[in-house]
N, C-alpha and C positions, 0 to 999 in steps of 0.2 A: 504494500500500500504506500502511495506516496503522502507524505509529511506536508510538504509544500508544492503546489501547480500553480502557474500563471498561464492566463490563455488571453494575446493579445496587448497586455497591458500595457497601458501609454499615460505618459501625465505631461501636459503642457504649462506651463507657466509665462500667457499670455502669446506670444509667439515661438516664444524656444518650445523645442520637444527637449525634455532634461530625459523622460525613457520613452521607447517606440518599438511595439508591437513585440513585448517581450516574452516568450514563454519559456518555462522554467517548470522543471518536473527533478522535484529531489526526494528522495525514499526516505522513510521512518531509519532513523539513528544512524544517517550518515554525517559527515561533517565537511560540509561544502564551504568550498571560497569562491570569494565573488572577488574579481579582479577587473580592475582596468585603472586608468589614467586619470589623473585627478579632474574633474567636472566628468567623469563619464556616468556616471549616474547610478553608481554604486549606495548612496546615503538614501537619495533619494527613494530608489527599489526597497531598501530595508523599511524605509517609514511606511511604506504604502502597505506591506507585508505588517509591518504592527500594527494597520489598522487607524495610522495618525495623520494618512496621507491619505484625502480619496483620488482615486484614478480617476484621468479623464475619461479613458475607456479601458476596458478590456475586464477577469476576471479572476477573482486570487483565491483559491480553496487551500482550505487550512486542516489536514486528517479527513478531507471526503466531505468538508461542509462550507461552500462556497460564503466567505467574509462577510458580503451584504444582508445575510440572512439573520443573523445573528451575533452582530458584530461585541456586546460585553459578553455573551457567553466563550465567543472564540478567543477573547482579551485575556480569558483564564487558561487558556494552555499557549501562550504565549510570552515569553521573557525577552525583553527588549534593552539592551545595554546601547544608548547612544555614543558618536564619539564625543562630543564634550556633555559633561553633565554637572548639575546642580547637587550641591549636599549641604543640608543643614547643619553646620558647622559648632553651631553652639550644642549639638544633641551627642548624646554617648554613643560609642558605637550603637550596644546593645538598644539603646531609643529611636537609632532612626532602622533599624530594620523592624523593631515592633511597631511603629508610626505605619509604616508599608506593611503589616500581616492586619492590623486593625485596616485598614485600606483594604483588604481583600476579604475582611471580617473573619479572619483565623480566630476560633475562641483562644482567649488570654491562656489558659491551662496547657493549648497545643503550641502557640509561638512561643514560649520559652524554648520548648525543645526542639521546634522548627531554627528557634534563633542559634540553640547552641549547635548543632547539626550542622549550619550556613557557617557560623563561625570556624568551626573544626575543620570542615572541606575547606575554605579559602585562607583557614592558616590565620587566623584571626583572633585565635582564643584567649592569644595572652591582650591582646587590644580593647576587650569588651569592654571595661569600663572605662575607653578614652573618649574623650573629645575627641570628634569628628574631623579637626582643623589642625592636630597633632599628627597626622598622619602622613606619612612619603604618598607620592604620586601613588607609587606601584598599590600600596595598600588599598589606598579609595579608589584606585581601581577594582580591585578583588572583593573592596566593599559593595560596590556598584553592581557586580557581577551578581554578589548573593544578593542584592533588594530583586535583582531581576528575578532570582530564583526562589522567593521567599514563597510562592504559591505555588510550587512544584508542577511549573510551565513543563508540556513535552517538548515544544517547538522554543531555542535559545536563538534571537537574533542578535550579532555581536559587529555594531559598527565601533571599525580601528582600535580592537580591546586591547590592542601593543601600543597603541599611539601613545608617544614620551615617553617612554619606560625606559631605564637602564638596563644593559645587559643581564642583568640580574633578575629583575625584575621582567621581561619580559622574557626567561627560561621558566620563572614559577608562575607566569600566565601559561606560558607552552603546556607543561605539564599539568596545569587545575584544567586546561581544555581538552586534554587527550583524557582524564578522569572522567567530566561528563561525559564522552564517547564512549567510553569504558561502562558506563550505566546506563545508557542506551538512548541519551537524549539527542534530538536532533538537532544541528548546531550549522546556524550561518554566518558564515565571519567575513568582511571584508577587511583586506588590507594592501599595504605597499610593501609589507617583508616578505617575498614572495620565497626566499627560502624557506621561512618560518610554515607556510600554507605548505608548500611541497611538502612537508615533514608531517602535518600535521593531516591534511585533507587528504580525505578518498575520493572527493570528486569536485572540478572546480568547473567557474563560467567565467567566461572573460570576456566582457562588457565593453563597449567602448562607441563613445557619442551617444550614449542610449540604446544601442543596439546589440541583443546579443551575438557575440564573435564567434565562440563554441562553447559547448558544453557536456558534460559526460566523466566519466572515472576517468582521473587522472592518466593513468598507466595507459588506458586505451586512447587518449587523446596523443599522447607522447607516439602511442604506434602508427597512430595515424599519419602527422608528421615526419616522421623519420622513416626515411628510405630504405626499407628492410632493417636489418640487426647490427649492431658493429658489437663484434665481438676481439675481446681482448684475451691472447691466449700467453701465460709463460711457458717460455721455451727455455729448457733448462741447453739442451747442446744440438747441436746442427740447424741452426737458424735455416740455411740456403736450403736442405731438404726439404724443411717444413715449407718453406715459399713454395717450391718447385709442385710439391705436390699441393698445396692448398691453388697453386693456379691451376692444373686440372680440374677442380671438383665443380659442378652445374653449381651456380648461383655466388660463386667467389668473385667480388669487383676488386675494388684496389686495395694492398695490401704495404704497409707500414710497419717500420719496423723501428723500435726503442732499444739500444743495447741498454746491456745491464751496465752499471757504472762500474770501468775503467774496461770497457771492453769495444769501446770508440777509436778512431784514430789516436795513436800516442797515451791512448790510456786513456781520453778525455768521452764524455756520452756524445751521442749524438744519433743520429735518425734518419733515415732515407726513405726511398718508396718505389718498390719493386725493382729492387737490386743494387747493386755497388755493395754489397754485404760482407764483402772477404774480409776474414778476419773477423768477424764479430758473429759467436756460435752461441751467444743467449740472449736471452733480454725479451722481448714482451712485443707480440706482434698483433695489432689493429687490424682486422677486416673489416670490410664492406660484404655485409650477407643478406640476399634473399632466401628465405626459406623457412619453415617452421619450425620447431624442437625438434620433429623428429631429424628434420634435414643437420640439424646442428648436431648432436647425437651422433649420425653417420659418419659426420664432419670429422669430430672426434676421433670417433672409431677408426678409420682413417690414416689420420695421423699416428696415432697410438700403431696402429699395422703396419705402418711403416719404419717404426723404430726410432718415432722422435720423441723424444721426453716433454712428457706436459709436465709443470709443478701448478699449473693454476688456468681455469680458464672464469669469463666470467664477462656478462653483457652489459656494455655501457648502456644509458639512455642519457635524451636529452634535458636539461637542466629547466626548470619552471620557469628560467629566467628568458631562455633561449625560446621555448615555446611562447611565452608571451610576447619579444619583440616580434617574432616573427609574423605571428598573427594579430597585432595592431600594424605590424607594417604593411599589411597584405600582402607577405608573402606565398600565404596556405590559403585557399578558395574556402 
């Protein structure tokens, strides 16, 4: 069952189109990123998705129950973390997350232990009785994180929940967002640390001027883009065999080769690409592969028959970063 679909959805503000004709299908307890370029209309899709933004057109189902229909019931399994947000600074921690369970009418006897629960997950336990204005960025973030969770949302919307944070600080957001994953909720995050989403998401969209660019499981979007397989094989000795016969085999393109260090000219690394090899009998060789696993497998197999020493093989892929210029650049249809 999908968590969140859009079908259509557009929002204009006056002349601009800030989103156009977006649709968007993300399953129960995945953790999707939404990517693109700043004005591409990443803030704006999340608001319309909490229900705070109406669409100009189109339609947003929320677990199989389309938003218009029943917009404060849908408001209850939805958790909304803005990126800038307001807190009431004079309130103790533990006041302003019961301020927000009274807001959702949790009886007083269950938000105690709804608040210490919130507290605990976001690492907050020892902060309970601070003021809210004593806190590092990173914390009222995590503070923020738990008011959104204080009603125990299925659906977490999460606009730029790394934004400002110190390296520190945005490792123990990393790790409190792979925890909800971990307990099944469904989680949308936009951001610009697109390392941080690669690590972090199973399936992203990448957005840009308002229009969706692509969308789907990460790994398969990566396949899509990239031209067959490039696999990286170590070769422990006889580099030039293993060429010779990896040019033989259906679906071998160009082949690349890294000595191991001091196995370069005069000792020193260095790299070439289909041949000038003498002298340099290991080190780590790059292909260009079409083919499936099994063809990769064979590939192997192969090699191994013919008596060349593997110590490692292992398949690169393209980097979240490389996937994204490219498809804002239009280079991928």
């Amino acid at each position: 069952m999908l968590a969140i679909e859009t079908r259509g959805l557009t929002r204009q503000f006056g002349k601009l189109t800030a989103v156009r004709d977006l649709n968007l299908a993300i399953p129960q307890g995945s953790l999707f990123g939404l990517i693109g370029p700043n004005g591409a209309g990443k803030t704006t899709t999340i608001r319309m998705l909490a229900g705070l933004l109406e669409p100009t057109s189109g339609e947003i189902i929320i677990n199989g129950q389309p938003i218009s229909q029943d917009l404060t019931a849908l408001r209850r399994n939805i958790g909304y973390m803005p990126d800038f947000f307001g807190v009431y600074e004079d309130l103790v921690v533990w006041e302003y997350l019961d301020f927000f369970a009274r807001c959702y009418d949790i009886p007083p006897n269950r938000s105690r232990q709804v608040i210490d629960e919130l507290l605990e997950l976001v690492d907050l336990t020892e902060k309970r009785d601070s003021y809210v204005h004593t806190l590092s960025r990173g914390m009222r973030q995590r503070l923020c994180l738990a008011h959104a969770m204080v009603h125990d949302p299925q659906v977490l919307l999460l606009d730029e929940p790394a934004s400002g944070l110190d390296p520190r600080a945005r490792v123990e957001m990393r790790e409190l967002l792979r925890e909800l994953g971990a307990m099944g909720k469904t989680v949308v995050l936009s951001s610009h640390i697109l390392a941080e989403l690669a690590e972090l998401c199973d399936s992203i969209g990448i957005i840009e001027r308002g229009q969706l660019v692509v969308s789907g499981r990460l790994d398969a979007i990566r396949a899509q883009m990239q031209e067959g397989r490039k696999l990286r094989i170590r070769v422990l000795s006889d580099v030039e065999q293993a060429q010779a016969v990896l040019k033989d085999q259906p679906g071998v393109g160009k082949i690349f080769h890294t000595p191991a260090p001091g196995n370069g000219p005069n000792g020193a690394n260095g790299s070439s690409e289909n041949g000038d090899l003498a002298g340099m009998n290991s080190g780590d060789l790059e292909v260009n592969f079409v083919g499936d696993e099994n063809a990769v497998a064979d590939l192997l197999e192969t090699l191994i028959a013919n008596k060349v020493r593997i110590a490692s093989y292992t398949e690169t892929q393209s980097g979240l970063e490389e996937v994204f210029l490219r498809l804002t650049k239009g280079e991928v249809a």
